[in-house]
Each structure stands twice: as C-alpha cells, then as structure tokens.
MIKOLLUM-234412 format. One line per 4 residues: number of its first residue (from 1); their letters; for each residue x, y, z of C-alpha. Coordinates in pm, whole numbers. Each point is the difference from the previous one (the first is absolute). Last residue first. Layout:
residues N
NUM> a> X:Y:Z; ...
END
This chain:
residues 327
327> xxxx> 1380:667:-1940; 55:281:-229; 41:-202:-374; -391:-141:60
323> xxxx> -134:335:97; -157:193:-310; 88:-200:-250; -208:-324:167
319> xxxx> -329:239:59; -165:-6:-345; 114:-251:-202; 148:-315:145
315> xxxx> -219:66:318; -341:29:-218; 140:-281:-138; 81:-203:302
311> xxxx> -358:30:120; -144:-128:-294; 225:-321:-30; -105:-49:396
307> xxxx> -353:29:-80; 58:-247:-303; 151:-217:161; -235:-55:280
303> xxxx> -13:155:362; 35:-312:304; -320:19:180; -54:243:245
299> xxxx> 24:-115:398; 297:188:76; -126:324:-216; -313:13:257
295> xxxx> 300:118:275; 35:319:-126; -356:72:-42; -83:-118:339
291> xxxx> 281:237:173; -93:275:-184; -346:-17:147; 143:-17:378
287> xxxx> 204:274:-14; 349:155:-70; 108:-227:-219; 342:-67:-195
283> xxxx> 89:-268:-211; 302:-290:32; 13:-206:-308; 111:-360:130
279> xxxx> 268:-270:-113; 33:144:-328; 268:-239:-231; -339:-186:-136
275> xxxx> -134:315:-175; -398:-34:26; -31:135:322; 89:375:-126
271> xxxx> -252:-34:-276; -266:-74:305; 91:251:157; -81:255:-274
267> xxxx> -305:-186:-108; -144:35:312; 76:347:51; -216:61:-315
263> xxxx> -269:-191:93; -89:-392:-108; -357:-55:-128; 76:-50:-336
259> xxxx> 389:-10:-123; 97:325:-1; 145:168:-331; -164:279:-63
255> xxxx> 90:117:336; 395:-60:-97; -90:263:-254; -142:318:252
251> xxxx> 299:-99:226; 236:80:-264; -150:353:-49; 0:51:403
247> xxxx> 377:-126:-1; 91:263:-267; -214:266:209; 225:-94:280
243> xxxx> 338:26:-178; 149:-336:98; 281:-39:245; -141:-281:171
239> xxxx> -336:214:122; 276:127:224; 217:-261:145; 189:83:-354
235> xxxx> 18:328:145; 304:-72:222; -54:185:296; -87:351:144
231> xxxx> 9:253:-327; -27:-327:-235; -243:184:-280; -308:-198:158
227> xxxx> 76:44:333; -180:266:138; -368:-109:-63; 34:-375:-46
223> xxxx> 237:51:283; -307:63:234; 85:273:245; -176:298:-186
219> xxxx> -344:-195:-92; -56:-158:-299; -227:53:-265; -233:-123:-232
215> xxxx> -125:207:-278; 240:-162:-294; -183:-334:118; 121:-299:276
211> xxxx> -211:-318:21; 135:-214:-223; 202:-205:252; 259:14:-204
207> xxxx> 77:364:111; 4:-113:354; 358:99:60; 116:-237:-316
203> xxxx> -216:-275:86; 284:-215:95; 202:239:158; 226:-286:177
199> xxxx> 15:-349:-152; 133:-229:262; 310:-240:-132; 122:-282:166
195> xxxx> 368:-115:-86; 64:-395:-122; 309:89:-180; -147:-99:-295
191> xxxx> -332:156:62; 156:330:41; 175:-74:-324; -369:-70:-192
187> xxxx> -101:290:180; 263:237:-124; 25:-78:-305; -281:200:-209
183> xxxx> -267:-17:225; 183:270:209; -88:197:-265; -347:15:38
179> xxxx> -88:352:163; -354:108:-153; -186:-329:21; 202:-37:386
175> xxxx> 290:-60:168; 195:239:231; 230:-232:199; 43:-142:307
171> xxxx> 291:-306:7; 26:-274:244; 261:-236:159; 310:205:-25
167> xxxx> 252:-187:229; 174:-119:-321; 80:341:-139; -15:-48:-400
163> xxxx> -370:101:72; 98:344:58; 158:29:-363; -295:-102:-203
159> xxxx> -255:221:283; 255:271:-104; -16:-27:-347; -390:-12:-27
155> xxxx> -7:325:170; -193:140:258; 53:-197:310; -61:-191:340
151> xxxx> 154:-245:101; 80:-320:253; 64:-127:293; -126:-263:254
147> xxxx> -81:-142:337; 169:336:118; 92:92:371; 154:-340:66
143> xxxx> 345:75:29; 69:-243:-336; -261:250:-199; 178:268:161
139> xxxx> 341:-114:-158; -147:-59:-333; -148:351:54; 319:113:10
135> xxxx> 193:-184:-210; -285:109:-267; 115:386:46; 372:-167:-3
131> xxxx> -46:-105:-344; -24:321:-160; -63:-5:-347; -373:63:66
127> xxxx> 17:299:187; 143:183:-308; -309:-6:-125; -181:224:274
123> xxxx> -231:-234:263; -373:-62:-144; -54:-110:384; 223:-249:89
119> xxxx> -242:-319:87; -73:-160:363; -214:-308:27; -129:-134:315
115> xxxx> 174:232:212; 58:-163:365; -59:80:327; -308:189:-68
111> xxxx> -226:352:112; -29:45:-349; 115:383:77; 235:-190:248
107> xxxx> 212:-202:-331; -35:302:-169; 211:229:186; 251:-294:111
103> xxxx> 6:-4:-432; 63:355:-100; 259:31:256; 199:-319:-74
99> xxxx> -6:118:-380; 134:321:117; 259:-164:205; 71:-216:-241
95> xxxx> 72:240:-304; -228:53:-290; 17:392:31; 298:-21:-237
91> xxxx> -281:-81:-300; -141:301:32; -381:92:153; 98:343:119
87> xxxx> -161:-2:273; 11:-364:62; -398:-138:87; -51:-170:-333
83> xxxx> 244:-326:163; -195:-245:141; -282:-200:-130; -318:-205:158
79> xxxx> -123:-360:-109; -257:-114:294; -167:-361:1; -285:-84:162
75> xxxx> -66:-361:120; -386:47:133; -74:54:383; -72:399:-62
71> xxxx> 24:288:193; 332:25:121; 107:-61:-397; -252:302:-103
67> xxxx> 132:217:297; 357:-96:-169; -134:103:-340; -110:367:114
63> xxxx> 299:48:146; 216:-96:-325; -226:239:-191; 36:286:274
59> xxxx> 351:-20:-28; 96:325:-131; -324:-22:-173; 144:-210:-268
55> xxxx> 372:39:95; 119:-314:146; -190:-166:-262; -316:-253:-55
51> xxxx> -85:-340:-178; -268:-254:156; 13:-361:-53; -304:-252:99
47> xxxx> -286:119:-200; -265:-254:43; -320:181:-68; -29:59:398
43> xxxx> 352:103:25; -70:274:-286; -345:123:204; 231:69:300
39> xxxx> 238:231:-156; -248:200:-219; -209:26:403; 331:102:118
35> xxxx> 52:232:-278; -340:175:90; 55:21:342; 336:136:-61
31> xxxx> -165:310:-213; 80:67:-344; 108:363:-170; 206:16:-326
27> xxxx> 202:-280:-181; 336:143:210; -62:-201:306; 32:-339:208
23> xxxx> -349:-157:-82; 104:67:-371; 338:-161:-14; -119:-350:137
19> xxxx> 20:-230:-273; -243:-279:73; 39:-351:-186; -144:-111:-288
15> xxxx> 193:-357:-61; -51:-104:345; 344:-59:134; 117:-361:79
11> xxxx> 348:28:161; 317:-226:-75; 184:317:28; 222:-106:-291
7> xxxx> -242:138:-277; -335:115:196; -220:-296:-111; -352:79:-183
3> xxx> -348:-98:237; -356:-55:-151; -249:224:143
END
C-alpha cells in the first residue's frame, strides 16, 4: 500500500487506515477476539495507523490496540482523543487538570510512555478560541507525554480556526460522497499550512457500503439505532445527518454508477483518496472481511472524470441542501 505523509508529523500513514470505534462499542455486539483478528489482518495488508478514543468502550478500544502493539514487531502508530469524557461536555471542562487526567489515563490504557498523536475530541466551539487549551498540550508535547496534537471536529469552521494553532498537526473530519464541504476550502488551506487530514465516517456508518435495507436493524446500543435524531451526540456522526431512507435512495444511484468490478465500499474510499488535501480516510471494522474491503480501495485505480462528475451531481442535487449549510 502506497504511503501519504501525516502533515508536520513527518509520518507515512497508509492511506486506508483503521478507525477503531466499532471494536470499542456502540455499533452493536463484537467480541475482542474478533477485533483482534480485524486488528491483525489490517497490519498484515499494511495498515500502519490506527484511530481510537478515550471513550470507545471506556477504553476498551485503546486496550485492544496496545495488545495489538505488544503483539506485533511492525511500526504501529496509535491516534487516540481526549476530552468526550466531561459530564457535561462544555467548553470550561477544557482545563489542565482535566486534560492531564484524560491523558495519564490513556497513556496506561496503551500501556505507553508517549502518545503518538493526541486530538481534542469534537471539543464545544468555544474551545477553539482558547489558546491556553493548545498551551497545554503544547506544554505536554515539550514534557514528553505527546509526540503530537491535533483535532477532532464537526464543523468546517472549527477545523479552519483550529488549524490557525501552530502545534495543530492534523485534522479528523467527517468526509465523504454525502459530506463534501470540506472540499470546498478547507483542504486546499489544510494543505497550505501543511496539516494532515483523516477522513472519519467515510462510509457514512456503513450505509455506503450498500449493504443496509429499510428491514435492517440495529441493536439498542448501536448509535445508528439511538442516535439518529442527536439524543446522545451530534447526529451528523449518524449516517452524516442524512435521513436514512434518503441515504438508501442515494445509494440505489451511486450503484448505477460503479465502475466494473469495483464494490460499493470501494468506490466510496476510493472517492475519498482521490482529493489530494486527504492524507488517509480512516474506516471502521469489526472483522476480518471488512477489513479486506476497506483496504481493496488502496490498490483501486484512480476514478475518472466522469465518475467523479456523476458523483458530485447526485451531491449537488439531492443530498448538498440537506447538510452542506450545518457542518
């Protein structure tokens, strides 16, 4: 698999990488067998960064990954977040000693010395016009607990004001066929300011994977089932903030448009990979099948114009109005 730098870093990330939500919890029942076997199969197809939370699991994610690390000779590289874990999750929460907390917590779940990358997690708005949140982690990056910082976050104005912060050194951020604004300006700045940026959600919570119907359903702790309506979370990490049967409908014409012999997750990496200012899209897996069909979109040929013309007008007209002026 060919190799994209991580902005500032100086890192080579595998382009599909593994985003680790689903082994931690909340996208209904998986075993840590199974995830480890998910885990192991992406370092044998050349995955090399791995993206988790404080909070997936309560930790279970990050443990998970540091067994993977123990068990592995391979340069693995662990992005985790901080901040999701204030109750209430407000912007005054972001003090040190919380941030201090959040982090020593961390830092043993992935039983390490050092953080490889640390990102706010999708703090409040208000976060970001506070310079002394990033004097922190400036100051724990200079302690040695963090090799790097960066975020995580919802809107396109936030990731434009975060990377204003010189310390930030990466950006997550939902991008996929039915979230493109960040293609707008946001990349092309990020890749000014030489900032990475991982792709987060991007098959939409599996609903561009074509395989999800108006029978399937989800069971009571997956946030595709109680999240949809934002009762826990923002619900643009919800099927992106789409109606489902909306996404379902859209679904049905980007499968009319697949180039031959290439699946429908395929096609929705591969889009992702096609934007120069992405350093990696970051999907989730929960065994060792999903992992293959992520990782087949690495070795895809490049889409042509007039898949990529296709795709954006089905996005111009059918799905931009519904979330392009939200995030």
């Amino acid at each position: 698999m060919e190799r994209r730098r991580l902005g500032r870093t100086g890192w080579e990330i595998s382009p599909i990488s593994f985003g680790a939500w689903a082994i931690g919890g909340t996208w209904g029942t998986v075993s840590d067998a199974e995830s480890l076997a998910a885990l192991h199969r992406a370092v044998d197809l050349g995955v090399n960064f791995f993206d988790t939370a404080d909070v997936y699991g309560d930790g279970r994610s990050e443990r998970l990954l540091a067994a993977l690390r123990r068990e592995r000779s391979e340069e693995i590289l662990i992005a985790t977040k901080a901040g999701r874990r204030l109750n209430p999750h407000v912007a005054a929460g972001y003090r040190e000693e919380n941030l201090r907390e959040f982090i020593e917590r961390s830092l043993r779940n992935l039983d390490v010395e050092a953080i490889d990358l640390l990102q706010l997690h999708c703090p409040p708005t208000d976060v970001y016009y506070r310079p002394e949140v990033f004097d922190v982690l400036d100051r724990m990056v200079t302690e040695g607990k963090l090799r790097h910082y960066g975020v995580s976050v919802e809107r396109v104005e936030e990731a434009l004001k975060a990377i204003e912060y010189p310390g930030v050194c990466s950006v997550q951020i939902i991008f996929n066929i039915f979230r493109q604004r960040p293609a707008d300006h946001f990349l092309e700045e990020a890749r000014r300011r030489d900032v990475g940026v991982l792709a987060r959600l991007p098959l939409s919570s599996g609903m561009l994977t074509g395989k999800l119907t108006r029978q399937t359903r989800f069971e009571d702790d997956d946030h595709r089932s109680f999240n949809r309506d934002g009762a826990a979370f923002d619900k643009g990490e919800t099927f992106s903030g789409i109606d489902y049967d909306t996404q379902l409908d859209a679904v049905e014409q980007l499968r009319h448009l697949l180039p031959s012999g290439l699946s429908l997750t395929a096609l929705a990496l591969r889009w992702i990979l096609m934007f120069e200012g992405i350093t990696a899209a970051i999907p989730g897996a929960k065994s060792v099948a999903q992992v293959g069909e992520n990782i087949a979109a690495a070795t895809q040929p490049p889409l042509d114009s007039q898949t990529m013309s296709a795709i954006a007008r089905l996005y111009q007209e059918r799905l931009r109005p519904l979330v392009h002026h939200l995030w």
